[in-house]
Each structure stands twice: as structure tokens, then as C-alpha cells.
C-alpha positions in Angstrom: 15.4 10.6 21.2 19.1 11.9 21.9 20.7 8.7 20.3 20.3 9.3 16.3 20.5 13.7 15.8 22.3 13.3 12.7 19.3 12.6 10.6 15.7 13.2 11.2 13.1 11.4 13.1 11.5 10.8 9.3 14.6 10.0 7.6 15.5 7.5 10.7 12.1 5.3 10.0 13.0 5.3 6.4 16.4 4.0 6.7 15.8 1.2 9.6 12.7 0.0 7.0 15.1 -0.2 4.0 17.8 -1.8 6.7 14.9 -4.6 7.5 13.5 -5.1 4.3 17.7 -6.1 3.0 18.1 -7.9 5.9 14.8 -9.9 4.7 16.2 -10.2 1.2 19.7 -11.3 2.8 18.0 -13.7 4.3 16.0 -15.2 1.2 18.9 -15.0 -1.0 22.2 -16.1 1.0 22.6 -18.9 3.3 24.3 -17.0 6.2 21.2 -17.1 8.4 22.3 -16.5 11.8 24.4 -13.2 11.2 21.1 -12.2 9.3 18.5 -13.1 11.7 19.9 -11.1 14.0 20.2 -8.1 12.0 16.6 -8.6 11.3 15.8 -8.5 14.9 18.4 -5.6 15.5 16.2 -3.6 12.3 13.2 -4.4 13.5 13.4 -2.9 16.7 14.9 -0.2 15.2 12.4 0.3 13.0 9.1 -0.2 14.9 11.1 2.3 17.5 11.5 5.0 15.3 8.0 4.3 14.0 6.6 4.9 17.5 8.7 7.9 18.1 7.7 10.0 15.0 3.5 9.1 15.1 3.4 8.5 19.1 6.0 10.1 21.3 7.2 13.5 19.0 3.4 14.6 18.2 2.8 13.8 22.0 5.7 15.8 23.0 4.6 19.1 21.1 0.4 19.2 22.4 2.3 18.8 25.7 4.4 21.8 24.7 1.3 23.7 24.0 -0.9 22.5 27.3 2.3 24.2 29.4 2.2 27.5 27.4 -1.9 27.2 27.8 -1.5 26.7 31.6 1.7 29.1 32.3 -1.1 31.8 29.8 -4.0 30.8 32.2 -1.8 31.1 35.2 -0.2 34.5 34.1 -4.1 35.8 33.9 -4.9 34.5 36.8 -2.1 36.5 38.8 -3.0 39.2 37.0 -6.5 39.4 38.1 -5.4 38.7 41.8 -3.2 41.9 42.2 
């Protein structure tokens, strides 16, 4: 998450797609295809990470967000019904 705080999460998928699908088109057009082979594999992890990240781990990330205000809320009542 810390690695790429230039652009956004968003912005990050778009770019590593547009990086794999060149790398694809390098690939189909040149004959250079070690160097490109292994920026398709470089892209695609990159891809199919930030993928992950921005419809897995960053919606995740906020409900837990909200569960720890919901528990610190419930907690908070309890005490105050205790004293």
C-alpha cells in the first residue's frame, strides 16, 4: 500500500493494465521476446495487485475502520452505563 502514493489506487490499476496490454502488443509486434516476456510478467503482477488492493484489501480496510468506531461507540456506552 505504501509503495506507489504518487498516484491513486485507481489510477495505479489503470496504468499497470495499459503497461500489460503494450507489453502484449510488444510482444506480437517485435521480436525481442525475452526482455518482453518478462515485462509481461513484471505488469501482470502488477496489475492483478493493484486490482486486488482497490476491490479487496482498500474496501476491507474502511468496514474495518467502521467495526472499530462501532466497538470503541458500544464500548464508550457500556462504561457509561457501568459508573
Amino acid at each position: 500500500m505504501t509503495r506507489f502514493l504518487a498516484i491513486s489506487p485507481q489510477s495505479q490499476c489503470y496504468l499497470f493494465t495499459v503497461a500489460l496490454a503494450l507489453n502484449l502488443l510488444g510482444m506480437v509486434l517485435t521480436d525481442m521476446w525475452v526482455p518482453m516476456v518478462v515485462g509481461a510478467i513484471i505488469t501482470t503482477g502488477l496489475s492483478v495487485d493493484a486490482w486486488v488492493r482497490v476491490h479487496y484489501v482498500l474496501p476491507m480496510r474502511k468496514e474495518l475502520r467502521n467495526l472499530q468506531n462501532q466497538v470503541e461507540a458500544i464500548q464508550k456506552l457500556a462504561r457509561d452505563i457501568n459508573t
